[in-house]
N, C-alpha and C positions, 0 to 999 in steps of 0.2 A: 887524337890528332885533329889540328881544324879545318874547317868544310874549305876550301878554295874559294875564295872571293871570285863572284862574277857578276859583272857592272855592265850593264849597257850605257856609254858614252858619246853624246851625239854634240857636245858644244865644251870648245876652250873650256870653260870654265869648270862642267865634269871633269875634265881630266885632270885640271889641274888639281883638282877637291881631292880626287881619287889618289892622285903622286904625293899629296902634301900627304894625307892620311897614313901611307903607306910608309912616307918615311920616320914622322912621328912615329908610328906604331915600330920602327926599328930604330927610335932614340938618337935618330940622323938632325944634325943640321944639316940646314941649306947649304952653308960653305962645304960640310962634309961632302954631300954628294956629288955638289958642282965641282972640288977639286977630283973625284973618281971618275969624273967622265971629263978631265979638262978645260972647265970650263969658270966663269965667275959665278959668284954666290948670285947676283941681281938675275943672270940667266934664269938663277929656279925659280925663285921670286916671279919674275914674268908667268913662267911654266904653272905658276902654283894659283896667281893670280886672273891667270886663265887670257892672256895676253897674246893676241895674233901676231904672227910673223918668225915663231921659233921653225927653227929647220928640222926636219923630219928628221935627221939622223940623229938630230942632239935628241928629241923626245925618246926616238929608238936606244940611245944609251940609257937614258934617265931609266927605262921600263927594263932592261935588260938590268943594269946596276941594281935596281929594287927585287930581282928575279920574279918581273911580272913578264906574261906575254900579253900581244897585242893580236885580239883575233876578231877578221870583220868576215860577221855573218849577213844574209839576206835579212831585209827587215819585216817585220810579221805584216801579212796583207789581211785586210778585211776586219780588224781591231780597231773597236770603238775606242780605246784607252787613248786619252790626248800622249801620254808619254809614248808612244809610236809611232809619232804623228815628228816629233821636233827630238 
Protein backbone atom coordinates (compact mmCIF):
# COMPACT_ATOMS: atom_id res chain seq x y z
CA UNK A 1 0.00 0.00 0.00
CA UNK A 2 1.46 3.70 -0.43
CA UNK A 3 2.61 6.00 2.41
CA UNK A 4 -0.01 9.01 2.06
CA UNK A 5 1.25 11.97 0.41
CA UNK A 6 1.82 14.91 2.88
CA UNK A 7 2.94 18.34 1.54
CA UNK A 8 3.25 21.36 3.26
CA UNK A 9 1.63 24.15 1.08
CA UNK A 10 2.20 27.90 1.74
CA UNK A 11 1.90 29.54 -1.94
CA UNK A 12 -0.66 29.30 -5.06
CA UNK A 13 1.73 27.81 -6.88
CA UNK A 14 2.39 24.58 -4.40
CA UNK A 15 -0.88 23.74 -4.59
CA UNK A 16 -1.45 24.05 -7.70
CA UNK A 17 1.90 21.74 -8.44
CA UNK A 18 0.52 19.42 -5.75
CA UNK A 19 -3.61 19.27 -7.75
CA UNK A 20 -1.79 18.96 -11.19
CA UNK A 21 0.38 16.07 -9.85
CA UNK A 22 -2.32 14.42 -8.40
CA UNK A 23 -4.47 14.40 -11.21
CA UNK A 24 -1.90 13.28 -13.60
CA UNK A 25 -1.09 10.60 -11.25
CA UNK A 26 -4.98 9.58 -11.74
CA UNK A 27 -4.82 9.92 -15.70
CA UNK A 28 -7.31 12.95 -15.28
CA UNK A 29 -7.48 15.75 -17.59
CA UNK A 30 -8.19 19.21 -16.90
CA UNK A 31 -11.52 19.15 -18.57
CA UNK A 32 -12.18 15.87 -16.75
CA UNK A 33 -11.99 17.30 -13.41
CA UNK A 34 -13.32 20.70 -14.03
CA UNK A 35 -16.49 18.99 -15.53
CA UNK A 36 -16.68 16.74 -11.84
CA UNK A 37 -16.87 19.79 -9.91
CA UNK A 38 -18.91 21.98 -12.61
CA UNK A 39 -16.73 24.00 -13.65
CA UNK A 40 -14.57 24.96 -17.10
CA UNK A 41 -11.30 23.27 -18.03
CA UNK A 42 -9.24 27.07 -17.88
CA UNK A 43 -10.58 27.01 -14.02
CA UNK A 44 -8.01 24.17 -13.31
CA UNK A 45 -5.61 25.63 -15.63
CA UNK A 46 -5.63 28.88 -13.26
CA UNK A 47 -5.77 26.35 -10.14
CA UNK A 48 -2.86 24.36 -11.53
CA UNK A 49 -0.86 27.38 -12.69
CA UNK A 50 -1.08 28.70 -9.35
CA UNK A 51 -3.34 31.73 -10.22
CA UNK A 52 -4.89 34.07 -7.40
CA UNK A 53 -8.47 34.65 -7.13
CA UNK A 54 -9.94 30.96 -7.33
CA UNK A 55 -12.82 30.60 -4.71
CA UNK A 56 -12.25 28.66 -1.77
CA UNK A 57 -15.03 26.25 -2.45
CA UNK A 58 -14.03 25.55 -6.11
CA UNK A 59 -10.30 24.49 -4.47
CA UNK A 60 -12.36 22.58 -1.77
CA UNK A 61 -14.01 20.46 -4.69
CA UNK A 62 -10.98 20.18 -6.83
CA UNK A 63 -9.31 18.47 -3.30
CA UNK A 64 -12.28 16.56 -2.37
CA UNK A 65 -12.92 15.20 -6.31
CA UNK A 66 -8.97 14.16 -6.10
CA UNK A 67 -9.82 12.35 -2.45
CA UNK A 68 -7.15 14.65 -0.89
CA UNK A 69 -8.00 16.54 2.44
CA UNK A 70 -6.95 19.88 3.14
CA UNK A 71 -5.27 20.14 6.73
CA UNK A 72 -3.87 23.43 8.46
CA UNK A 73 -1.57 22.86 11.12
CA UNK A 74 0.54 25.43 13.34
CA UNK A 75 3.81 26.30 11.69
CA UNK A 76 7.08 24.93 13.31
CA UNK A 77 8.63 27.87 15.53
CA UNK A 78 12.27 28.25 16.14
CA UNK A 79 13.48 26.32 12.62
CA UNK A 80 16.32 27.55 10.95
CA UNK A 81 15.00 25.83 7.55
CA UNK A 82 14.00 28.86 5.05
CA UNK A 83 11.05 26.45 3.80
CA UNK A 84 9.31 27.55 7.30
CA UNK A 85 9.82 30.64 7.08
CA UNK A 86 7.55 31.32 3.35
Amino acid sequence: MNEPMTQIVRLPSQLGALIQSERLRRNMTQQQLASLIGKHQKTISAIENGNDGTKLDTLLSVIAVLDLDLQVIPRRKGSTDIADVF
